[in-house]
N, C-alpha and C positions, 0 to 999 in steps of 0.2 A: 510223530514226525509231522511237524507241518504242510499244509497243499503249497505248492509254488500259487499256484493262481489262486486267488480269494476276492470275494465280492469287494470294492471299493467300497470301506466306511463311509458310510450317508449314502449312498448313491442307490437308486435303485435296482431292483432284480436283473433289467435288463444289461446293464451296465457290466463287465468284469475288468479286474486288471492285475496286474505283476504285482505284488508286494515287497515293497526293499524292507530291510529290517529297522529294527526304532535304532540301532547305532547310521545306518546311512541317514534316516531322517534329521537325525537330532545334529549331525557333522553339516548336514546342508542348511538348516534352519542355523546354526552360528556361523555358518558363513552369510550366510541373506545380512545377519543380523549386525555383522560386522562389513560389511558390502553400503547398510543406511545410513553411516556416514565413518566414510572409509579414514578420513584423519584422527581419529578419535580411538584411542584406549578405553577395551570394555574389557570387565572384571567376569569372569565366569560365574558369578554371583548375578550379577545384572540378567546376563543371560538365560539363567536358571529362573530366574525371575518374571522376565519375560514370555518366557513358554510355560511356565509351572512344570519345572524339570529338577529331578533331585540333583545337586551340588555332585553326587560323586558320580554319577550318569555322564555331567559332564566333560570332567575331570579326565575319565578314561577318552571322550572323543576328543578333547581337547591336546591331549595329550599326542594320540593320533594323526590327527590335522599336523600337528608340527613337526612331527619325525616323517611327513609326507612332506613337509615345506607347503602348503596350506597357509599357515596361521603365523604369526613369529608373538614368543611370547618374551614378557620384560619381566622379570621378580624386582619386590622392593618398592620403595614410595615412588610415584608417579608409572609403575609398571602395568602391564597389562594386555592384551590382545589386540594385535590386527592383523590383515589381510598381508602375506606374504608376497605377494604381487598382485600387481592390480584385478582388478573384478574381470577386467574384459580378457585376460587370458588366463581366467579358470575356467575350465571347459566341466560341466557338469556332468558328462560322459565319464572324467577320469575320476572327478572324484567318487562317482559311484560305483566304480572298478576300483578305487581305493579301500575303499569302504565294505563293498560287500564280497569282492575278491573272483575268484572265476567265478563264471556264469553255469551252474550245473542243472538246469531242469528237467532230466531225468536221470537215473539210476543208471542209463547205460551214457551216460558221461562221464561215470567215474573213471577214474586211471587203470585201475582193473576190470573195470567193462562191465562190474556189478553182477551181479546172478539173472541176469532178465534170459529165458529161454529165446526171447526172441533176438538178439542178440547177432546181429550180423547178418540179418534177414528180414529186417524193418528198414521202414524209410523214414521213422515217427525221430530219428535221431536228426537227419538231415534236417526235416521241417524244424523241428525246434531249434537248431543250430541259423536255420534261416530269421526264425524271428526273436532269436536272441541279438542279433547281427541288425536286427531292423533296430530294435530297441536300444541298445546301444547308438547307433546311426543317429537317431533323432534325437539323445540327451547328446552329443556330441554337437549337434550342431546349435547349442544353445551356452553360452557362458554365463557365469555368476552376473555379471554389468546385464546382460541381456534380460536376468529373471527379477530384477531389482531395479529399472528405469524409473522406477515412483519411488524415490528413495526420503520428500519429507510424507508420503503416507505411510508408508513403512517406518520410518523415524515415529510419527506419530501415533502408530498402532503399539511398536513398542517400547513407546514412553519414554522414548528417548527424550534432552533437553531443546526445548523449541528453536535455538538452532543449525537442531538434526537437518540432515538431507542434503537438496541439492539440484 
């Protein structure tokens, strides 16, 4: 079983933080992606290409994203991906409540209360319910338009056509 808490990649010892999983990550990097230039039909190929992500990786978030109303996708010549509504009312908060689903960081958040002996005689449930509610709070108060205001560097890091942006 994995820790909920794990060192941030790259970052120093001192440093810790929350882990979302590579399906939240890879659902918010195609939306950034589709966010750098919002009139534009992108292929999940491009996408894949742009993060160095395997094709059926993203297929399942792709998929996802639009039975969440996220993404809206087109089959067929001229088809392809964009932004279901605009970037400034996707709140980053929901889609990673989409994505990674309740927020469980310990064993006694289960629905059945888990096996933990202490169990109704700790406060370790409340604190964490506290700073799951903080973390939450703070991607909420942040939208897809808000994370993506440099949208021809963003266009240009991911090779998008010159253009890209905005």
């Amino acid at each position: 079983m994995a820790r909920p808490f794990q060192e941030t990649p790259g970052a120093g010892a001192r440093e810790a933080g929350m882990r979302l999983t590579a399906f939240t990550d890879y659902s918010l990097r195609v939306l950034i992606f589709l966010a750098a230039e919002p009139d534009r039909r992108a292929t999940v190929g491009e996408i894949g290409a742009a993060f160095g992500v395997k094709l059926n990786h993203l297929a399942k978030v792709v998929h996802h994203l639009g039975r969440c109303g996220w993404v809206a996708t087109a089959r067929g010549k001229g088809g392809g991906l964009t932004l279901a509504r605009p970037a400034a009312q996707i709140r980053i908060g929901d889609v990673v409540r989409d994505t990674e689903g309740q927020a469980l960081p310990a064993e006694c958040f289960a629905a059945e209360g888990g096996q933990c002996a202490l169990d109704g005689h700790c406060r370790l449930q409340g604190v964490l319910a506290e700073a799951v509610a903080a973390f939450q709070a703070v991607l909420d108060g942040y939208t897809l338009a808000d994370i993506t205001t440099r949208r021809q560097v963003l266009a240009r890091v991911l090779r998008l056509p010159a253009e890209a942006g905005g």
